[in-house]
N, C-alpha and C positions, 0 to 999 in steps of 0.2 A: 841660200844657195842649195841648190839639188844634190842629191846622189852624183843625178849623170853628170850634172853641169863640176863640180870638184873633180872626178873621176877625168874627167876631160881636161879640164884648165891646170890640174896639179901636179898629172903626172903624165907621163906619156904611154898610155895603155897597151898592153898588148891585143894581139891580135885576137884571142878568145876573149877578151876583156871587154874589146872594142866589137865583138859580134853578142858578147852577153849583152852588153850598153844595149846594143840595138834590138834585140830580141826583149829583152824584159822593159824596156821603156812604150809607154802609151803614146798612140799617135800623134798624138797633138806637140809632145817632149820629141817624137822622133824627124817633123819636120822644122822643128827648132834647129835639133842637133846634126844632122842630117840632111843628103840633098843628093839630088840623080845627077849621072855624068852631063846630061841637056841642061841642067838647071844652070849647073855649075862654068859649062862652054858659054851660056846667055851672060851669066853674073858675071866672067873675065873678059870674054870679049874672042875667047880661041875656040878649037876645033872640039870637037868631042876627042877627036884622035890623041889631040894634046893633050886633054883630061887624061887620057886614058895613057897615057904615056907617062906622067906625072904621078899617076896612081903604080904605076907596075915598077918604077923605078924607085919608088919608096921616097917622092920628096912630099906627096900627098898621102893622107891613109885613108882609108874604104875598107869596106866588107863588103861581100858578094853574097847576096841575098839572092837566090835562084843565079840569073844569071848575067844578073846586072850589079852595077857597082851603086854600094852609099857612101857618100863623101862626107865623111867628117870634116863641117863648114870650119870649124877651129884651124883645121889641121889647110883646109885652103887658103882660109887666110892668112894662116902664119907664111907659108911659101909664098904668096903673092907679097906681102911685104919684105922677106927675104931680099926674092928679086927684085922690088925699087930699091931696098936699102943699097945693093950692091951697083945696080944701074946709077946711083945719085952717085955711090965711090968712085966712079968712071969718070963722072963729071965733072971732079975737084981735081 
């Protein structure tokens, strides 16, 4: 296990933490860890807007690199699971 990959699964980073993460890690660790709001709209199936929505409301985290967003994949996937786990509570 990595730096980033610990740093990300063990705790919940802060926001200098999570732009250090993505500044000091090598490309190849950053499209691991990391994913553009389009990537992320294609991967769920919703809007970019919804991305972007999800990001600003703090249930997804990102950094803003110039002046676009990077999506901590972790951090998408845990909300996307969230929301099935509670959509399945509906259903029982």
């Amino acid at each position: 296990m990595t730096n980033t990959t610990s740093l990300v699964e063990t705790s919940h980073p802060t926001d200098a933490e999570l732009l250090s993460l993505y500044l000091s890690s090598p490309p190849a660790v950053r499209q691991k860890t990391f994913m553009t709001t389009a990537r992320a709209a294609e991967f769920t199936g919703v809007s970019m807007r919804a991305i972007q929505f999800w990001i600003e409301s703090g249930a997804v985290r990102a950094v803003v690199v110039g002046r676009k967003y990077r999506i901590l994949i972790q951090s998408l996937r845990e909300h996307i699971e969230d929301q099935a786990s509670r959509r399945d509570g509906y259903r029982n």
